[in-house]
FIMAR-794368 format. One record per residue (C-alpha): residue number from 1; residue in one letter; chain; x, y negated, z negated. Coordinates in nm, 3 decimals. Each point is the difference from the previous one (the first is absolute). Example, Ala and Ser with C-alpha at 12.3 -4.5 7.8 and 13.67 -1.06 7.14 Angstrom:
<rs>
<1 "a" "A" <1.230 0.450 -0.780>> <2 "s" "A" <0.137 -0.344 0.066>> 
</rs>
This chain:
<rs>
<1 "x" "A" <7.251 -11.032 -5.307>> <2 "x" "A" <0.032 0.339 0.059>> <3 "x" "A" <0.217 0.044 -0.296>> <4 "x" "A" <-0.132 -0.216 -0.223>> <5 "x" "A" <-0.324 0.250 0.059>> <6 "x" "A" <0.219 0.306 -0.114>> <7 "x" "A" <0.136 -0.177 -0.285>> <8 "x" "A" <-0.347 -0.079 -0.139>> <9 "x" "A" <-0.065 0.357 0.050>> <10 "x" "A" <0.306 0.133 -0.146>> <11 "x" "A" <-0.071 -0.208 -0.293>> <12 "x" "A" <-0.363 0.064 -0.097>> <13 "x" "A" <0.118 0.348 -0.019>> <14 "x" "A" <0.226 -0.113 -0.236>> <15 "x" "A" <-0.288 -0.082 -0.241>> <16 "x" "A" <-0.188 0.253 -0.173>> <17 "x" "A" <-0.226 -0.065 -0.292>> <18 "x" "A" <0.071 0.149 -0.321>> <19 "x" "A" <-0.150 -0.030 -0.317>> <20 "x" "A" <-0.153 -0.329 0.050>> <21 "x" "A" <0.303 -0.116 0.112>> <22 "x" "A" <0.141 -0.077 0.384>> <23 "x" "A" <0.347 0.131 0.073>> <24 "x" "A" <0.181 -0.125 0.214>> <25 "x" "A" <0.333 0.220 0.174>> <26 "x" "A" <0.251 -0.096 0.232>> <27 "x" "A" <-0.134 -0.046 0.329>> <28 "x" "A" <0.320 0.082 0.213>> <29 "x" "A" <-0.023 0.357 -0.186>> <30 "x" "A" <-0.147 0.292 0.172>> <31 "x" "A" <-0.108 0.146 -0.335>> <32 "x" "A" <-0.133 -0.109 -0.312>> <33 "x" "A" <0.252 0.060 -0.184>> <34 "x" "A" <-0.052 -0.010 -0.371>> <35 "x" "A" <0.038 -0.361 -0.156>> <36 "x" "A" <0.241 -0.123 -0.238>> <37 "x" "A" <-0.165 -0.168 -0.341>> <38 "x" "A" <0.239 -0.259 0.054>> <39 "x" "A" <-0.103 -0.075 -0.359>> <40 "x" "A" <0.308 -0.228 -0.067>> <41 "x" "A" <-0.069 -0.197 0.267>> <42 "x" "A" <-0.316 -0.045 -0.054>> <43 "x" "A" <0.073 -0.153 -0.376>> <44 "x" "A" <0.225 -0.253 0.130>> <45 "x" "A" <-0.250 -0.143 0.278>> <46 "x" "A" <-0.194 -0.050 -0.333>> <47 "x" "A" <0.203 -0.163 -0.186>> <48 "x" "A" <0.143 -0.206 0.296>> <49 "x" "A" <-0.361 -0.089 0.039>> <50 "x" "A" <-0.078 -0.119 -0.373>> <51 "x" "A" <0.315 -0.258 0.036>> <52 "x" "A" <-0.152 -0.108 0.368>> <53 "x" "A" <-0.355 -0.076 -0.197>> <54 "x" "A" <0.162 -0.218 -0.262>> <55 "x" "A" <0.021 -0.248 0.291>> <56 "x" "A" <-0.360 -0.114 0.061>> <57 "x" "A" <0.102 -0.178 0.330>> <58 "x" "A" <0.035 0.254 0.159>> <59 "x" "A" <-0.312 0.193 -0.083>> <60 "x" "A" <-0.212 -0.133 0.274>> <61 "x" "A" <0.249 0.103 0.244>> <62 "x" "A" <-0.081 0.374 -0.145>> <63 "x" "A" <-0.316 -0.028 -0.008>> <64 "x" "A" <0.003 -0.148 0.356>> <65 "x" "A" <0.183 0.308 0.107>> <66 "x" "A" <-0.259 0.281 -0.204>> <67 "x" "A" <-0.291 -0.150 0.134>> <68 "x" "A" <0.148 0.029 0.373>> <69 "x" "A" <0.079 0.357 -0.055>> <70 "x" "A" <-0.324 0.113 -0.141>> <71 "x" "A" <-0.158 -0.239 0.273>> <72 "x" "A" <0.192 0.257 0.254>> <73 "x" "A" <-0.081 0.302 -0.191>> <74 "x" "A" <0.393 0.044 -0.043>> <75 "x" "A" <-0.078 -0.004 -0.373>> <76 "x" "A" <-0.302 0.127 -0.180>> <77 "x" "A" <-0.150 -0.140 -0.333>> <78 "x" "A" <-0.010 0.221 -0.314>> <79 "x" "A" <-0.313 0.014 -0.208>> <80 "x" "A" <0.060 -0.078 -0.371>> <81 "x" "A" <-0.126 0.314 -0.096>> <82 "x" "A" <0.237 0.226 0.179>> <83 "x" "A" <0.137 0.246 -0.184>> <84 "x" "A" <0.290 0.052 0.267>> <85 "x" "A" <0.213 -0.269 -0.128>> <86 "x" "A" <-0.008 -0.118 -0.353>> <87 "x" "A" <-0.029 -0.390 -0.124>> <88 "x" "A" <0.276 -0.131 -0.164>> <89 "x" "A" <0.097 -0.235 -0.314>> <90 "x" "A" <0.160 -0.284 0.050>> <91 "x" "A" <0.243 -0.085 -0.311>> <92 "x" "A" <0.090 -0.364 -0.086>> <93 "x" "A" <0.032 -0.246 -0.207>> <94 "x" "A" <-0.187 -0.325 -0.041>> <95 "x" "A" <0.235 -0.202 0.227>> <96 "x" "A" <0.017 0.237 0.278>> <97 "x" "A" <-0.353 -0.009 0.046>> <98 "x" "A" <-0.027 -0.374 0.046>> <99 "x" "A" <0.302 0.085 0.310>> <100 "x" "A" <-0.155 0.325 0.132>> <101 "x" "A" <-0.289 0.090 0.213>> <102 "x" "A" <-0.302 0.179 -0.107>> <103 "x" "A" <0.055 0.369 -0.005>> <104 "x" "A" <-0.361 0.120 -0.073>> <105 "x" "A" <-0.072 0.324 0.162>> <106 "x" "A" <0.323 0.027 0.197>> <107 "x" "A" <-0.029 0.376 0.117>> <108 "x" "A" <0.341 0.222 -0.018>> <109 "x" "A" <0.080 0.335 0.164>> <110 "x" "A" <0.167 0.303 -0.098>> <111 "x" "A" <-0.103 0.290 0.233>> <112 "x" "A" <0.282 0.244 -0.170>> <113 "x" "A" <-0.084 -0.010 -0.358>> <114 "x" "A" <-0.339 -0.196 -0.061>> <115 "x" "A" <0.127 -0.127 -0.264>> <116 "x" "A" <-0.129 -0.311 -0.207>> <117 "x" "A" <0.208 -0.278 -0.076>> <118 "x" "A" <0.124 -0.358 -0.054>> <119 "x" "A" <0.145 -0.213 0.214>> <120 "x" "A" <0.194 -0.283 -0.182>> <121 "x" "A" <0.349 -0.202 0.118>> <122 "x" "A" <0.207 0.320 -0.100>> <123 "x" "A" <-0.238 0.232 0.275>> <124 "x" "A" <-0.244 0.270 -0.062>> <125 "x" "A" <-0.036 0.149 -0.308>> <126 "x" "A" <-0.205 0.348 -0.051>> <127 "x" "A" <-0.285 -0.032 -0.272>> <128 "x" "A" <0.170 0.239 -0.203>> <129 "x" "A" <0.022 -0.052 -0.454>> <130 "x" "A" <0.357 0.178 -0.012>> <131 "x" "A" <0.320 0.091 0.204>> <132 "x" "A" <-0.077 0.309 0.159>> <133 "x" "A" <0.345 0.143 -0.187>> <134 "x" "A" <-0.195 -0.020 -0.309>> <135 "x" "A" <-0.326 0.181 0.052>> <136 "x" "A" <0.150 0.259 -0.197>> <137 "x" "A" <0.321 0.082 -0.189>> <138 "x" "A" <0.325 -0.017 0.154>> <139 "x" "A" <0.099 0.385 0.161>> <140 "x" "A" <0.350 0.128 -0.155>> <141 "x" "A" <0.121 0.357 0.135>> <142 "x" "A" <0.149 0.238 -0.262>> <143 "x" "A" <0.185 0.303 0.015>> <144 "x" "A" <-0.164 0.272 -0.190>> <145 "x" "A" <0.240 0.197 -0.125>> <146 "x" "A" <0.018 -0.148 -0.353>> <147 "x" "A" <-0.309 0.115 -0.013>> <148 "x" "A" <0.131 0.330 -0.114>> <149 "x" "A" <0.233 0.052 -0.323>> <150 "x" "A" <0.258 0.165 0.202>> <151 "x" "A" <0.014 -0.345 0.239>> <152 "x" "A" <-0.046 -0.196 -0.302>> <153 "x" "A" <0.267 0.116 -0.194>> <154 "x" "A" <0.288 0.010 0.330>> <155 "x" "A" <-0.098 -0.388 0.054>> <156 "x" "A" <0.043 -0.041 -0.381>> <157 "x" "A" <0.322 0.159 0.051>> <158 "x" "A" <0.138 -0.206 0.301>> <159 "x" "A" <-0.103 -0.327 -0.149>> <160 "x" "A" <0.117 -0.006 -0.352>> <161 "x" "A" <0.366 0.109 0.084>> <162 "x" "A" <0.231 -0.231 0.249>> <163 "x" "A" <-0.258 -0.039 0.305>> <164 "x" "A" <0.166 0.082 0.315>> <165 "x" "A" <-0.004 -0.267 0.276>> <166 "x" "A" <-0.131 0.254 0.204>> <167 "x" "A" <-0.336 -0.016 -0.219>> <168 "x" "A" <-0.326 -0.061 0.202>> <169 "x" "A" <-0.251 -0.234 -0.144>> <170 "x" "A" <-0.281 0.232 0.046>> <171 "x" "A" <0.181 0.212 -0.313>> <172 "x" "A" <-0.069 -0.311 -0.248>> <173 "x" "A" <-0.335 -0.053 0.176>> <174 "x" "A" <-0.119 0.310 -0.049>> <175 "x" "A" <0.138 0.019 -0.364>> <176 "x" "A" <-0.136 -0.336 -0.133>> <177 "x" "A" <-0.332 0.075 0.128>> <178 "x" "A" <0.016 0.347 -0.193>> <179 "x" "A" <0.081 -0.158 -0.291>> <180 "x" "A" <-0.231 -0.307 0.038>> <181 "x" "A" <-0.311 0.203 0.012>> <182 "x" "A" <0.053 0.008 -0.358>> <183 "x" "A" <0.026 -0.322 -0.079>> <184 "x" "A" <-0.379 -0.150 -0.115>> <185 "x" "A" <-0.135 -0.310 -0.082>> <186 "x" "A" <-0.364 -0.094 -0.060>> <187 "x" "A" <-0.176 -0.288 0.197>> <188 "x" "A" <-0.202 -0.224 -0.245>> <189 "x" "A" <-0.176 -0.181 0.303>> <190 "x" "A" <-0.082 0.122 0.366>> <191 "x" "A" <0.363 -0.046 0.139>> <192 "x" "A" <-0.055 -0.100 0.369>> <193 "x" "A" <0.219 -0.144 0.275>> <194 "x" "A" <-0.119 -0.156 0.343>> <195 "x" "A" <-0.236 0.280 0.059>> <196 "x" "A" <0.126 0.255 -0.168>> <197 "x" "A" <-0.128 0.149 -0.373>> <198 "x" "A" <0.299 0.132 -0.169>> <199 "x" "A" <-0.138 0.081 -0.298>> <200 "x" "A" <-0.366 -0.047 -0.186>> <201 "x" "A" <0.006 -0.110 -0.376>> <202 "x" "A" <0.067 0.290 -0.227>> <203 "x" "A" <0.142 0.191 0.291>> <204 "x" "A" <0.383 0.177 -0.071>> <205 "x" "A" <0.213 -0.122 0.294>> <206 "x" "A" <0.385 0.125 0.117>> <207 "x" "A" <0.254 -0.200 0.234>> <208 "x" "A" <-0.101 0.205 0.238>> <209 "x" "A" <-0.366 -0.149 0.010>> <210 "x" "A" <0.092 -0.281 0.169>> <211 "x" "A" <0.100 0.184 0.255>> <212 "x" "A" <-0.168 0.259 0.285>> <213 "x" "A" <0.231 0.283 -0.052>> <214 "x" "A" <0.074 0.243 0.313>> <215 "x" "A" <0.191 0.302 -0.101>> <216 "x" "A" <0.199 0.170 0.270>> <217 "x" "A" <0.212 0.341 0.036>> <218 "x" "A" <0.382 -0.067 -0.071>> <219 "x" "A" <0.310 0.160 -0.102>> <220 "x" "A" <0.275 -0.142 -0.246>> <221 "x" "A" <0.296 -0.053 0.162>> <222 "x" "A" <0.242 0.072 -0.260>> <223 "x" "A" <0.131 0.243 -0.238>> <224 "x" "A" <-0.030 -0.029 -0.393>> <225 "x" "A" <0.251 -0.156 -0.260>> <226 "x" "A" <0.071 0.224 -0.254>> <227 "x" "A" <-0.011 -0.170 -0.375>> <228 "x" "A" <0.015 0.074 -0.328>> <229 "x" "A" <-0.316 -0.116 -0.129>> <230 "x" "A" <-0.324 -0.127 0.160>> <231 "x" "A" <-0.050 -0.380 0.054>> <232 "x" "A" <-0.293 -0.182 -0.085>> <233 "x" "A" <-0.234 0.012 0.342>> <234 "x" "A" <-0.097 -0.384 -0.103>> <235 "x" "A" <0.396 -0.061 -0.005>> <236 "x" "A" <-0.014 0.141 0.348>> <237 "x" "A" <-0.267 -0.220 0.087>> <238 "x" "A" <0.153 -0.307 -0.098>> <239 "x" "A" <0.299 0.086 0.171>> <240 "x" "A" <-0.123 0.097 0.311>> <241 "x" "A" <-0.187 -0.370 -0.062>> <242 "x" "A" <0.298 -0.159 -0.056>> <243 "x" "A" <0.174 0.022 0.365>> <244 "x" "A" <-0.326 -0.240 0.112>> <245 "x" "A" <0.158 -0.291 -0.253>> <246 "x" "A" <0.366 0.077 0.067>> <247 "x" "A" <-0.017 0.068 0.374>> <248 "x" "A" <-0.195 -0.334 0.051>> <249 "x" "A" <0.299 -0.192 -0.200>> <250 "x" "A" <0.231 -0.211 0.207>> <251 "x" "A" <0.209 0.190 0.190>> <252 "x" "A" <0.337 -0.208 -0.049>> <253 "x" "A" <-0.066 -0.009 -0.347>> <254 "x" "A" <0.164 0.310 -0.116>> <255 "x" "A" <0.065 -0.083 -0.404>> <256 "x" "A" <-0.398 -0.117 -0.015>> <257 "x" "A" <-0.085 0.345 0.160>> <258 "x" "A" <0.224 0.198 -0.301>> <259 "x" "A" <-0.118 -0.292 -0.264>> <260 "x" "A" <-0.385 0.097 0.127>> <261 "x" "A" <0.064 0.353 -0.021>> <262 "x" "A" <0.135 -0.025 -0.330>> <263 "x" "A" <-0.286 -0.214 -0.179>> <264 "x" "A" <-0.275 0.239 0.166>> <265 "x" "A" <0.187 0.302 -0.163>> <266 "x" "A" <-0.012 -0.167 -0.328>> <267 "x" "A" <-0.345 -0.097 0.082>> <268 "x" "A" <-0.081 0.365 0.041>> <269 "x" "A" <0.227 0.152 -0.236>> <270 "x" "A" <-0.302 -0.069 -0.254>> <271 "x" "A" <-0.259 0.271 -0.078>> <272 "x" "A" <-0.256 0.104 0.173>> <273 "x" "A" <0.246 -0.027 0.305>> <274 "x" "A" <0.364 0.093 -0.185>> <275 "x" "A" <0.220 -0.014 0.321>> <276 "x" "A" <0.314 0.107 -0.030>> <277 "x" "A" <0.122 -0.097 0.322>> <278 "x" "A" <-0.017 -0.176 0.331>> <279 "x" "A" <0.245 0.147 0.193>> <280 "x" "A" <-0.095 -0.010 0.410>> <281 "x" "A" <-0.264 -0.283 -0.017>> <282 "x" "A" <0.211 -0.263 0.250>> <283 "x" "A" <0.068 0.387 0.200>> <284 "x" "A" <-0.340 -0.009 0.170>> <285 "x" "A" <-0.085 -0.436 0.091>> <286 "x" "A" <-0.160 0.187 0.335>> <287 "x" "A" <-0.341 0.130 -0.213>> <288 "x" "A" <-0.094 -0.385 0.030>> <289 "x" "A" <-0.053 0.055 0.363>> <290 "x" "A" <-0.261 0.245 -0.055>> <291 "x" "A" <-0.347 -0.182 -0.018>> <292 "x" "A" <-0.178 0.294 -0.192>> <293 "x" "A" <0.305 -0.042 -0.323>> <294 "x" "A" <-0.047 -0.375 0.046>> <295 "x" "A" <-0.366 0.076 -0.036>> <296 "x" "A" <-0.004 0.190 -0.285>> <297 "x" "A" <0.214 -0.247 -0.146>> <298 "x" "A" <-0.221 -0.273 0.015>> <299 "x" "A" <-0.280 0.217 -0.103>> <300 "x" "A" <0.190 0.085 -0.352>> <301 "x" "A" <0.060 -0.371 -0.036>> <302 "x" "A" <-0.374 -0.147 0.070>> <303 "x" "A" <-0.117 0.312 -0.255>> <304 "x" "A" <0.251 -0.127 -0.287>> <305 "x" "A" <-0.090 -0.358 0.047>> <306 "x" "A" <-0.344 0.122 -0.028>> <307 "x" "A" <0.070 0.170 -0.359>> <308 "x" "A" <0.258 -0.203 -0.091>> <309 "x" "A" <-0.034 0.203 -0.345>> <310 "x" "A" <0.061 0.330 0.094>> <311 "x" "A" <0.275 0.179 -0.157>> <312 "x" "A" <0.207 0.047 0.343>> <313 "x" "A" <-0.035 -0.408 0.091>> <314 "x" "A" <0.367 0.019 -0.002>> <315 "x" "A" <-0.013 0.147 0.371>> <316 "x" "A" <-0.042 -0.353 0.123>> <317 "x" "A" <0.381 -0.042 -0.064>> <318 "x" "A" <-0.016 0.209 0.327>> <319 "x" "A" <-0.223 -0.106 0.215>> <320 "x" "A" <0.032 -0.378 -0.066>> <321 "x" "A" <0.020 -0.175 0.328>> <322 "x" "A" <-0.273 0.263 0.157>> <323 "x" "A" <-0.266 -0.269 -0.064>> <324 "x" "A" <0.145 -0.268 0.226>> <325 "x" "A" <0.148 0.271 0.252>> <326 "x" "A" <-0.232 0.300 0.063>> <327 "x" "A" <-0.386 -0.129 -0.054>> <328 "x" "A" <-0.212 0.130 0.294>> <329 "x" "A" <-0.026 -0.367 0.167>> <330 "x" "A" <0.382 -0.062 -0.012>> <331 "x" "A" <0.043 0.327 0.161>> <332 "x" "A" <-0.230 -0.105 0.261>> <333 "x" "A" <0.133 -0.327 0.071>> <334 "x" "A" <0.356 0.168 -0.019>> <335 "x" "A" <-0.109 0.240 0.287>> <336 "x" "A" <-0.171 -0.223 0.168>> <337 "x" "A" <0.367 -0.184 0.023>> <338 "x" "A" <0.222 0.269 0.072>> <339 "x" "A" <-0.254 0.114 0.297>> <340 "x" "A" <0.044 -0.402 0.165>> <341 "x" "A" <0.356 -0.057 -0.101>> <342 "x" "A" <-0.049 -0.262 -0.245>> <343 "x" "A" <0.040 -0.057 -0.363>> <344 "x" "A" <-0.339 -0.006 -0.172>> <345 "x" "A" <0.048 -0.382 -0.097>> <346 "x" "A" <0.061 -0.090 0.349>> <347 "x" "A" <-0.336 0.247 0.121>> <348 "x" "A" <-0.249 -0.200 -0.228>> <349 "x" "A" <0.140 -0.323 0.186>> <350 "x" "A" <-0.082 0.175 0.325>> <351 "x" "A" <-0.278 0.257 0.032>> <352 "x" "A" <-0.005 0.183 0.345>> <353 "x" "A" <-0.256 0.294 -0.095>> <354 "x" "A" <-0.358 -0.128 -0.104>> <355 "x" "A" <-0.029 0.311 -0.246>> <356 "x" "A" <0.358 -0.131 -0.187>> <357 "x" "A" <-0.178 -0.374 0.000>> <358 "x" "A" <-0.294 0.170 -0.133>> <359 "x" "A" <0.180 0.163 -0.289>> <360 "x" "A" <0.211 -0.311 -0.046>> <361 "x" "A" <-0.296 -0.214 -0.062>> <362 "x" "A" <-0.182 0.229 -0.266>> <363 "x" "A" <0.350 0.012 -0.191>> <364 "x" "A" <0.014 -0.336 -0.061>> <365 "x" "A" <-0.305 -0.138 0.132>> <366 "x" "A" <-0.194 0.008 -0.404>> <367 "x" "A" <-0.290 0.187 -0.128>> <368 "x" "A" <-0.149 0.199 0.051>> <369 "x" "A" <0.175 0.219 0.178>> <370 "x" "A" <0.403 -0.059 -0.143>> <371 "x" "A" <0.155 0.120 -0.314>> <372 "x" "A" <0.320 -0.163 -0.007>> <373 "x" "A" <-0.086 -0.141 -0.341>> <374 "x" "A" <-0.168 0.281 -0.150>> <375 "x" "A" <0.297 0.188 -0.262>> <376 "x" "A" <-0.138 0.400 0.108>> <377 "x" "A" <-0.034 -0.059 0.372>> <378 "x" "A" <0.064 0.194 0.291>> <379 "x" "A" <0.189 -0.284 0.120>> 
</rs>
């Protein structure tokens, strides 16, 4: 008896009331420590518990067992008003409701974020309109010394000749981005994306508008290429845009890689470009590991399918490809992969984090809130 008495004790001072809400702590612990969210969890009871409720024999049995426990005060019953907890939405079909139970003011917790939601099937889903990836423009980092003619012209220099293997991506980065802040084209109606504006009618937009653009300090590592005449910085351009389409070419496949090469060279040879050369662009397959070249990338190929008029279209010879591989929700889904071991087919089979369901189901899951249709989406 005696210890029964000190474990009663031990655990009503493992109670405290916060918020409106009891908490209850370990009651073999000395201290109240601080308490894990156990937010996982806590979505899997729930949806455990919406697959239990499709079985209405068993509901009496539940209810048996809540009434008992707020009999005993082991429980306590939450007013419909309380703004602790939030109400949730129950979403099914026609069928399910004829096999489910009634969930009319079924009250949910979240003590960490507060957050609103839905519960459905597929777990709890925050009340939000868009992926939180897209509240504003992807972020790209770019070196800023292009930013100066001296810079300018020793990228220029490096990338028109026979580009060393040795070449870092952040070189082209930082050089397309120079010369794509020249590059205009004028939206006829309020371009917008998700939740993003990228452009209001009548307003003059770059490549680099897509984009939120963080310049940071650099060097070039590299020394210049001495030549006899000055190449065309848009030939440079489309070179250094060129190693995206030839270093995503099969590997094994060595004649398409030099037939590829070729046809873009003809492609280019044309004015405005007038190319000369593409000597070094299979010297340098590693820039496609950098996210911010693959990023710029796609950004020059959603502006030129945009203006599918302008007089440097051409680019898309380039960046072809960038449309399937590099839109901000592939990248997402692709990181969300690599970080569980899977391959992204095989991760939107089996969803382990609630914030990767989330972001699955708003991909694919119809309007309002996916794009995958729409021809100048983020997506």
């Amino acid at each position: 008896d005696d210890d029964d008495e000190q474990a009663i004790k031990q655990f009503k001072k493992g109670i405290i009331m916060q918020n409106g809400r009891y908490q209850v702590r370990w009651p073999w612990k000395d201290s109240l420590q601080k308490l894990s969210n156990n937010y996982g969890m806590c979505l899997g009871r729930l949806k455990n518990l919406v697959k239990r409720l499709q079985f209405k024999a068993i509901l009496p049995l539940y209810d048996e067992t809540i009434r008992t426990q707020l009999k005993n005060e082991i429980i306590e019953e939450v007013d419909s008003n309380d703004e602790v907890g939030f109400n949730t939405e129950i979403t099914i079909d026609s069928k399910e409701i004829e096999q489910m139970a009634n969930f009319a003011g079924f009250v949910v917790y979240d003590a960490v974020t507060g957050a609103s939601g839905t519960l459905s099937k597929a777990g709890l889903a925050p009340r939000v309109d868009y992926l939180g990836e897209l509240l504003k423009k992807p972020t790209i980092e770019i070196k800023s010394y292009c930013d100066n003619p001296e810079g300018f012209e020793l990228a220029r220099s490096i990338l028109s000749g026979n580009i060393p293997p040795t070449t870092e991506s952040e070189l082209a980065t930082a050089y397309i981005a120079k010369v794509m802040e020249s590059v205009t084209g004028t939206v006829e109606e309020d371009w917008k994306s998700y939740s993003v504006v990228i452009g209001y009618k009548g307003e003059k937009i770059t490549p680099l508008s897509l984009l939120d653009v963080k310049k940071v300090e650099g060097e070039i590592k590299g020394q210049r290429v001495d030549t006899m005449e000055q190449v065309n910085e848009l030939a440079v351009a489309a070179k250094a845009l060129m190693v995206y389409r030839m270093a995503h070419a099969p590997v094994n496949q060595t004649g398409y890689k030099t037939e590829l090469g070729r046809r873009l060279g003809e492609v280019f040879m044309m004015p405005p470009f007038n190319l000369e050369a593409t000597a070094g662009v299979m010297n340098v397959p590693h820039w496609i590991q950098d996210p911010n070249y693959c990023m710029l990338v796609a950004a020059v190929d959603m502006f030129f399918r945009k203006f599918t008029n302008h007089k440097l279209e051409k680019l898309r010879a380039c960046t072809l490809g960038s449309f399937m591989k590099d839109c901000v929700m592939l990248t997402s889904l692709n990181q969300a992969s690599q970080a569980l071991g899977l391959k992204p087919a095989i991760l939107v089979q089996y969803i382990y984090s609630p914030q990767v369901a989330d972001d699955v189901r708003r991909i694919i899951g119809g309007p309002p809130t996916e794009e995958k249709n729409e021809d100048f989406s983020y997506f």
